[in-house]
Steps between C-alpha positions, in 0.01 A plus 500: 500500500579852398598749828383857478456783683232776474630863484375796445675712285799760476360778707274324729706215636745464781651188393754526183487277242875473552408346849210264339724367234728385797215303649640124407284293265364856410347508119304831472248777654123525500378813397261756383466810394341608867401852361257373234135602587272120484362499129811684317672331248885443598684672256797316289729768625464496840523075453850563343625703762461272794665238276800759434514533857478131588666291254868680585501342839412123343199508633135452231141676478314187483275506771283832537277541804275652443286655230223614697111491376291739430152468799307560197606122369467375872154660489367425162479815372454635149803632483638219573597425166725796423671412801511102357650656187793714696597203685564285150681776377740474870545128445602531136742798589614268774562205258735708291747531792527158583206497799390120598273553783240764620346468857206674573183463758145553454490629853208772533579841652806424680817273444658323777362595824705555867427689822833586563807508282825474781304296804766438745618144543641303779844474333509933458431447135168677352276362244123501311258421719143406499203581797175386460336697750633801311367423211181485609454793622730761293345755247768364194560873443671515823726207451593634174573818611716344811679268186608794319615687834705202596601398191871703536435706180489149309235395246307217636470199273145430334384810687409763214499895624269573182207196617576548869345868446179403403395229755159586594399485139675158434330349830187631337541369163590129674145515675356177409790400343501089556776224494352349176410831333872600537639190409277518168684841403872344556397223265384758223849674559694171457318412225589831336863529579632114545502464085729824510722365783509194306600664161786706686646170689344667880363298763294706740475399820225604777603591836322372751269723744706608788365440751266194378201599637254772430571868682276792527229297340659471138508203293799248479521227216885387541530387874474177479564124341172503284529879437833423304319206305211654394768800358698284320193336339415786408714528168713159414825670447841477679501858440261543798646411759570587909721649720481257753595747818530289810490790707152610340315197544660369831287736751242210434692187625258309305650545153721252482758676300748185421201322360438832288844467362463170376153514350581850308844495460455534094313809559752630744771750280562740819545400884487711856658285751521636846314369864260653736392485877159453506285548870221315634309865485558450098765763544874453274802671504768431224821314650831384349491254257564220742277223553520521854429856497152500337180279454617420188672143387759659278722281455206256370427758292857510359457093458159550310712757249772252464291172452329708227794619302427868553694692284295836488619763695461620864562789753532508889222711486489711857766490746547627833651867592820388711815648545379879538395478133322771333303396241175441305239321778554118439758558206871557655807330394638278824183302546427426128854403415503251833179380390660389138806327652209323745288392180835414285646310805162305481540424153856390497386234762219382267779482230708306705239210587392501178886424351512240811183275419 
């Protein structure tokens, strides 16, 4: 399998790709053009730019995460279809520079969800966590407003200033908005843009909701084992695919993520490896990578990968803030890069029982 590592541009990253590249087993970055407004095509320019930046270093462009859709496709919308049209028009741009895989999520109103980006740990570390009681009772305008206050002048991830200003309407427009309704509208975008990703040798991969359950009342259609069947059913192609995000879907300890691996592993281009601590109060907070750190089995999850003969690519996904690090909540440098020598460690034991039997 293919390491990478998700940055976030010249400009708006504290890690250099000088310092990624150095990263053993390291083969590229995930990216995206994080000032692009949802719906706007990605402009060949701007495409060849980040590979200008990127290739010097060794390092490829073939992972992007993400290219964000437009709520008017999430809800259906007439306009839908312009927006369906400027996202072909991003995937063939993205073909021409050598682009294999797209993530994306379907997830309505907000991305990934948290209650507090640097929670203090036992170990003096910080990290994402996740309160339920919180939740439940927080106007989401507060908790985005306390995100972008605590956010140390650093774009959030998934978390889009130009949507986030308009989130009374958006709840509005969701009202009555069900499970089955929304999952009708992602099939009618797949079925529109998979022959494109096809033509342009993509595979697009959804992200799963995060967390995988529903919050503030909105609809969620990729938490779960039958969720991620009834999306690849929906158009027979490798090109749609998953990002299978361990870290997504564990919060409910009853997706069996190993046994996800091995059913979907064809439809699996792009992988998020990393554990979580989940609470009897159905609280998390993201740990090191460790097995023993977490809920999360993942060294079992490095065996399903193996057994399969996974050779897409993967990321640590989030990591822990140690080491006085300043840095993007969940994305420094230290916890990521221990994470990958964790996950590659796993693998070379795999590879060693393997050459043994």
């Amino acid at each position: 399998m293919k390491t990478t590592f998700r940055w976030y541009g010249l400009g708006n990253d504290t890690i250099p790709l000088s310092y990624i590249k150095q990263i053993p087993s390291m083969s590229g970055v995930v990216w995206a053009l994080h000032d692009m407004v949802a719906g706007e095509v990605w402009p060949e320019a701007r495409i060849a730019e980040v590979k200008s930046q990127v290739e010097p270093y060794g390092l490829s462009i073939d992972v992007v995460e993400s290219v964000n859709i437009h709520e008017s496709i999430k809800l259906g919308a007439p306009e839908r279809e312009q927006y369906i049209e400027n996202y072909k028009t991003t995937l063939r741009n993205l073909g021409k520079y050598g682009v294999k895989v797209v993530c994306y999520n379907f997830m309505p109103v907000f991305d990934w969800i948290r209650t507090d980006l640097f929670k203090k740990t036992d170990d003096g570390s910080t990290a994402l966590f996740y309160e339920n009681a919180r939740i439940e009772g927080i106007d989401p305008k507060i908790l985005v407003k306390e995100f972008e206050k605590n956010s140390k002048d650093l774009t959030l991830p998934g978390w889009e200033p130009e949507r986030l200003k308009h989130l009374d309407n958006l709840f509005d427009l969701y009202k009555g908005m069900t499970e089955d309704k929304l999952r009708e509208n992602l099939k009618y975008f797949l079925e529109q843009i998979i022959p494109v990703a096809e033509d342009v040798g993509i595979k697009m991969a959804i992200h799963p909701d995060d967390p995988p359950f529903s919050v503030f009342g909105l609809p969620r259609i990729v938490k779960c084992h039958d969720d991620l069947q009834k999306i690849v059913d929906m158009v027979d192609s490798e090109s749609n695919g998953i990002t299978l995000c361990s870290g997504a879907l564990g919060p409910n300890l009853q997706n069996d993520i190993p046994s996800m691996i091995r059913q979907f592993h064809k439809r699996i281009p792009f992988a998020h490896i990393r554990n979580i601590k989940v609470f009897e109060n159905g609280d998390f907070l993201e740990t090191s990578h460790l097995t023993r750190d977490g809920s999360l089995d993942i060294a079992e999850i490095i065996k399903a990968y193996h057994e399969v003969g996974f050779k897409g690519y993967y990321r640590p996904d989030h990591g822990r803030h140690i080491w006085e690090e300043k840095c993007r909540p969940g994305y420094g440098l230290y916890d990521r890069a221990l994470g990958i020598m964790y996950i590659q460690g796993l693998w070379d034991i795999c590879e060693k029982i393997k050459g043994e039997k």
